[in-house]
N, C-alpha and C positions, 0 to 999 in steps of 0.2 A: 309532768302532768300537774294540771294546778287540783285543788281539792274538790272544784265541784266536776270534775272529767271523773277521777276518783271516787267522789258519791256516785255519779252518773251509772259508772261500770257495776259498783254493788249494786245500785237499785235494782237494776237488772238483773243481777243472779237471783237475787231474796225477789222479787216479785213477779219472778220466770218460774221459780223453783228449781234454778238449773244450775245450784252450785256444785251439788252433788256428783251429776249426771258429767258436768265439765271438767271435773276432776278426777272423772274413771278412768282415764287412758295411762295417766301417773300410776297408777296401783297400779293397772294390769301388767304395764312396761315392767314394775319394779321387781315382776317376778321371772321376766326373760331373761336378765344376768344379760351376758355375753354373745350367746348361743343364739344368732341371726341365720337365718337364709342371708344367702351373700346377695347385693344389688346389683346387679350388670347392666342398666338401665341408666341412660347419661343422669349424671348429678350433679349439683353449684350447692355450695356452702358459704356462705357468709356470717363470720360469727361477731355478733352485735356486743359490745361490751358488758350492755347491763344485763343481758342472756344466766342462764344458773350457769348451762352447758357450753363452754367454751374449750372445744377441741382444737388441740394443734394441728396441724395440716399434715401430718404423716399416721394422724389417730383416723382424720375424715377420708383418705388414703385409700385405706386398710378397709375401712366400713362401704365407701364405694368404688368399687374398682373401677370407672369410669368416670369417674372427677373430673369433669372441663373447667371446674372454675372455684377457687378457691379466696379468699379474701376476707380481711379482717379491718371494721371499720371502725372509727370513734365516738361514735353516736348512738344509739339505740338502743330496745332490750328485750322483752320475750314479745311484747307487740309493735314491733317494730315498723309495721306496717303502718299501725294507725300512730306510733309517738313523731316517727320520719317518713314520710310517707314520699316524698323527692328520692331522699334516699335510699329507701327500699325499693322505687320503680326502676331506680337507675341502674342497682344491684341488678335487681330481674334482667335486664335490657345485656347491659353487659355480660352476666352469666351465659345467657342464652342464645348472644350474637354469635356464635361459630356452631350456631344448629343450621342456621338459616340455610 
């Protein structure tokens, strides 16, 4: 990301007032531990290198027991959408190609 996408993205936080509010879900998570409802509910995991969270495929397994689509790429990071944005449509496309 060059530096003015970088100011870009704070300006927004600081002149939204939503740095706070976007950073609530981190806390709330940090006190669930372990202890999920299980997911049965088809799931795709692609985990982006520059991601905090990169789980091994027997960890994402475990967490969704309905995994159609597992994959690990070389490019990307928690906004992966907007840094790759090819590469995350193509992610989705593939993931999701054996629902159709």
């Amino acid at each position: 990301m060059s530096r003015d996408e970088i100011l870009d993205n704070i300006t927004l936080y600081w002149l939204t007032n939503t740095a706070t509010s976007s950073g609530r879900i981190y806390w709330e998570n940090n006190a669930v531990g372990n202890k999920l409802a299980e997911i049965v509910i088809p799931a795709a995991v692609t985990v982006f290198p520059g991601e905090v969270y990169r789980p091994p495929k027997s960890w994402a397994a475990r967490a969704y027991r309905n995994l159609i689509y597992y994959n690990r790429v070389d490019r990307g990071g928690h906004f992966a959408a907007w840094e790759e944005p090819d590469l995350f449509s193509a992610e989705l496309r593939a993931a999701f190609r054996s629902l159709r």
